[in-house]
C-alpha positions in Angstrom: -14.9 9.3 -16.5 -14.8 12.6 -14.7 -15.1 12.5 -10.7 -15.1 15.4 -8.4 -13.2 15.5 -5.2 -13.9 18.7 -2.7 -10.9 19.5 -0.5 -9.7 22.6 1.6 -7.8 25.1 0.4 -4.4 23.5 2.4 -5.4 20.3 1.0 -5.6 21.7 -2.8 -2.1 23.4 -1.9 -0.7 20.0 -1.0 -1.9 18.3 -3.7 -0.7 20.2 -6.5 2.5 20.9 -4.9 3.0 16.7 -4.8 2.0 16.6 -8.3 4.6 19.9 -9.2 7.2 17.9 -7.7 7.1 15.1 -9.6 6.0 16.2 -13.0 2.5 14.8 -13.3 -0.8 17.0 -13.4 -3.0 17.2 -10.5 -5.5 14.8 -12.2 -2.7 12.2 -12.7 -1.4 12.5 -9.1 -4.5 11.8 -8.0 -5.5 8.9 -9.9 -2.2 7.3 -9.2 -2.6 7.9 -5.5 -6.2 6.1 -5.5 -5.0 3.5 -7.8 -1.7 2.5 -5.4 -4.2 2.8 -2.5 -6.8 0.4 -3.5 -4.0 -2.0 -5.1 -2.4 -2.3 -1.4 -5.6 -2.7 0.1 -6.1 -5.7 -2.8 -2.9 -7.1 -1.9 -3.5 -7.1 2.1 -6.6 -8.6 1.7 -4.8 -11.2 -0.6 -2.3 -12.2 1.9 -4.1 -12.0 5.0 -6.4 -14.9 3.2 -3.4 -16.6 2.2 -2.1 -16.5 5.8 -5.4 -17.9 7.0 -5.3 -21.1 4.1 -1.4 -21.5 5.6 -2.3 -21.5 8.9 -5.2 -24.0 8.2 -3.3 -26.8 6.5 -1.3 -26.4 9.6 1.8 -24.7 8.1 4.0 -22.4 10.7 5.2 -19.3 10.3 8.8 -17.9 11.8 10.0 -14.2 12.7 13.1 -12.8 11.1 14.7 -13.5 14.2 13.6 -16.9 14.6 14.9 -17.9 11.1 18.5 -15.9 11.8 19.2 -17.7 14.9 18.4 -20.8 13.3 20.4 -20.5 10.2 23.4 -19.3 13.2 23.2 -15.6 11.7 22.4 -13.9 15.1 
């Protein structure tokens, strides 16, 4: 499949100087970049449910710095 994205002229510039850097074509910087971004935005969506079903069941969470001073590291 073939989809068009407009940008500006700085925006082009940008782009296919990322891509230049890091060996890849503009078209596969691109569809990497959309890819990662909808996979994070999978895998937020994931946890933040998961936090929710913890959270129900009653289940506690700690801080980094709540689990260090209880295991005497701070």
């Amino acid at each position: 499949m073939t989809i068009s994205v407009h940008v500006t002229d700085d925006q082009k510039v940008m782009i296919a100087d990322y891509a230049s850097s890091r060996g890849l074509s503009v078209s596969e910087a691109v569809r990497i970049a959309i890819l990662d971004r909808i996979e994070d935005e999978y895998d937020i969506a994931v946890a933040k449910k998961a936090l929710e079903e913890w959270k129900k069941d009653g289940k506690k969470t700690y801080t980094l710095e709540e689990v260090g001073r209880d295991l005497g590291f701070l």
